[in-house]
N, C-alpha and C positions, 0 to 999 in steps of 0.2 A: 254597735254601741260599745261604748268605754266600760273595762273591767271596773264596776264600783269596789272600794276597798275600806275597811275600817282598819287603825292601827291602834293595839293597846300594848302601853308599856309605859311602867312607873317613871323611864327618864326620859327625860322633855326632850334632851339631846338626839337619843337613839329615836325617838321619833318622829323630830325635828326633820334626823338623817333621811331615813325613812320616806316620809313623805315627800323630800326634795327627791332625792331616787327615783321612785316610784312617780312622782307626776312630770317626769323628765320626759316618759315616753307619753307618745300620745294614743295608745289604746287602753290607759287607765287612767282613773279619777280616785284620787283620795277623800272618801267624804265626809271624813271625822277623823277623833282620833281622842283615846279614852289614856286616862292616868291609871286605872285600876278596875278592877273584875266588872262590878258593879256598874259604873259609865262602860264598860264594855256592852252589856249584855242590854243598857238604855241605846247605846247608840245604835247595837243591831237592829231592835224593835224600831228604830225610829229611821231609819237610812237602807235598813234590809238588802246590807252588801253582798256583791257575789262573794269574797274575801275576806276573812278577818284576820289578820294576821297581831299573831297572839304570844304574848311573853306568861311564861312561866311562873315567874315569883311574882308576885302585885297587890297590895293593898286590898284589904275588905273582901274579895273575894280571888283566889289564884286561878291562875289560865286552867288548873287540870280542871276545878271546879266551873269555871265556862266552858269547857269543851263538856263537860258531862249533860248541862244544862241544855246545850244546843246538841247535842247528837243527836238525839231522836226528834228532831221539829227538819221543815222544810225551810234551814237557816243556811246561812254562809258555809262557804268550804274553810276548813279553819287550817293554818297555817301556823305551826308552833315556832318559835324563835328564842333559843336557849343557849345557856353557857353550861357546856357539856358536864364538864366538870364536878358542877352543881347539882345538877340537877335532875338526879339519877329517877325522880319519880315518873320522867317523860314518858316512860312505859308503860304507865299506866294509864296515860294522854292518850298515847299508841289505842290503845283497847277501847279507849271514851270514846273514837272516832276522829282525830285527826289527820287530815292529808296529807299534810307533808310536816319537816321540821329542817330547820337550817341553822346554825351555830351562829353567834352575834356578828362573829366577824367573817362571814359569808361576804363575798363579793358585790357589787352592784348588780351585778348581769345576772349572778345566781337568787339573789332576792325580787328579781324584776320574772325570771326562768318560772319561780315556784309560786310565785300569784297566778302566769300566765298559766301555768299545767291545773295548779289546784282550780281553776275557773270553769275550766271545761272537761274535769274530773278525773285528770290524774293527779298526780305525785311527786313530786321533788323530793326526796332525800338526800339530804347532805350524805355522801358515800361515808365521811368519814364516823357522823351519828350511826350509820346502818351497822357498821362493822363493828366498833368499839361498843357501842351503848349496847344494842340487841346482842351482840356475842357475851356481853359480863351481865346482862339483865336474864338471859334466857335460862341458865342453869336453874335460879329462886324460881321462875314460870313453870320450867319443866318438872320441878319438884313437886307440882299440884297437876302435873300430867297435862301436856299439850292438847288440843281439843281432836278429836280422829274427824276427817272428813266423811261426808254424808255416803263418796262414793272413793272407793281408791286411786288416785292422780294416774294419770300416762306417763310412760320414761318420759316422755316431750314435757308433759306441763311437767314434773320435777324438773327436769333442767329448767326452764323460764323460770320456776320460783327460785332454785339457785341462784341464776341472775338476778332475780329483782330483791332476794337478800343483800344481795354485794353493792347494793344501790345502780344497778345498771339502767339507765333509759330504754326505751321500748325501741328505740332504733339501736341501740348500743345492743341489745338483747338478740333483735334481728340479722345482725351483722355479727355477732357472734355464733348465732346457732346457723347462719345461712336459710335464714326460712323468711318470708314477707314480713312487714309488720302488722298488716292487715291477719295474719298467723298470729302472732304473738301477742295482739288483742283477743283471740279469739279462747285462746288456749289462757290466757288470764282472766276472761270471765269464766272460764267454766272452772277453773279453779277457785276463783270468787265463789260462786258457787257451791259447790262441794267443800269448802270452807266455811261457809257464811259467815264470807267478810265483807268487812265495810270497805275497803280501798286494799291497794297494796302494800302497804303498811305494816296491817293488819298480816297480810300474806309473807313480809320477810318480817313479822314475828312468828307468827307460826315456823317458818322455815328454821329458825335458832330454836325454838322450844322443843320443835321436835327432833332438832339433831342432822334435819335434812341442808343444811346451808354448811356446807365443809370450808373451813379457816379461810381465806383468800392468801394467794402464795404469792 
């Protein structure tokens, strides 16, 4: 079955783009698409996408305030899409439960990558949000103390959350540590875990909070 997708975002344009993108391929179906918070959160009740890929600033109600609304329900994997710049409160999106986040001017291929990952519940991180935003957001987090995990990490899962700080994919990850990827699933849920985290996301913001993600050289 075709990824279902909702798209909200206050310019008609960016949406417009969006949806031409996105129903280019044929393993997704765009099946709405909202001007602001509000027709956001109608359209999900009424269309109940696997996706909602979701802007930040918008009318009547904001993306951070829809992702709060839908994190704890059996709703769409939510997809932020931001102008970095701006829009420094993403971090707090981050924590709402957001899957992935990709910068406006993200590619076609990369906007098409982070529907298909968020659907079947991974993560797109634009590398360059990973690194800039959570590296200048984490100091203000860590100031209110990073959260300690339930049990203490293995040198292995530290190194994987390294990697999935830097925005590394789960193959990029595997090919970097030399270990299966079938590994590097395994060693991210149990950090999931021992975090309790919602996505890994969530896991390379811990990773800057707590100081364990070192600069990228």
């Amino acid at each position: 079955m075709a990824i279902s997708v909702v798209i909200a975002d206050d310019q008609e344009m960016v949406r417009t783009g969006f949806r031409m993108i996105l129903e280019s391929q044929p393993d997704i179906e765009v099946v709405a698409d909202a001007p602001d918070g509000e027709a956001a959160l109608a359209a999900v009740a009424a269309h109940r996408p696997d996706v909602l890929l979701l802007d930040i600033r918008m009318p009547k109600l904001d993306g951070l305030e829809v992702t709060r609304r839908l994190a704890d329900r059996d709703g769409p994997r939510i997809v932020i899409v931001t102008t970095f710049d701006l829009d420094e409160y993403v971090h707090a999106a981050l924590h709402g439960g957001a899957s992935g986040f990709l910068l406006k001017d993200a590619s076609p291929a990369m906007l098409v990558e982070a529907v298909r990952a968020a659907a079947v519940g991974d993560s797109l991180v634009s590398p360059a949000i990973t690194v800039r935003l959570l590296r200048e957001m984490a100091p203000r987090a860590a100031a209110q103390s990073a959260r300690r995990p339930a049990e203490p990490l293995t040198e292995r899962e530290r190194d994987v959350v390294r990697c999935v700080a830097r925005g590394r994919t789960n193959a990029e990850i595997a090919g970097e540590l030399f270990v299966s990827l079938s590994t590097v699933k395994t060693h991210l849920a149990n950090v999931q875990t021992k975090l309790d985290a919602r996505n890994r996301v969530e896991i390379a913001a811990w990773a800057w909070e707590s100081g364990l993600a070192a600069p990228p050289t």
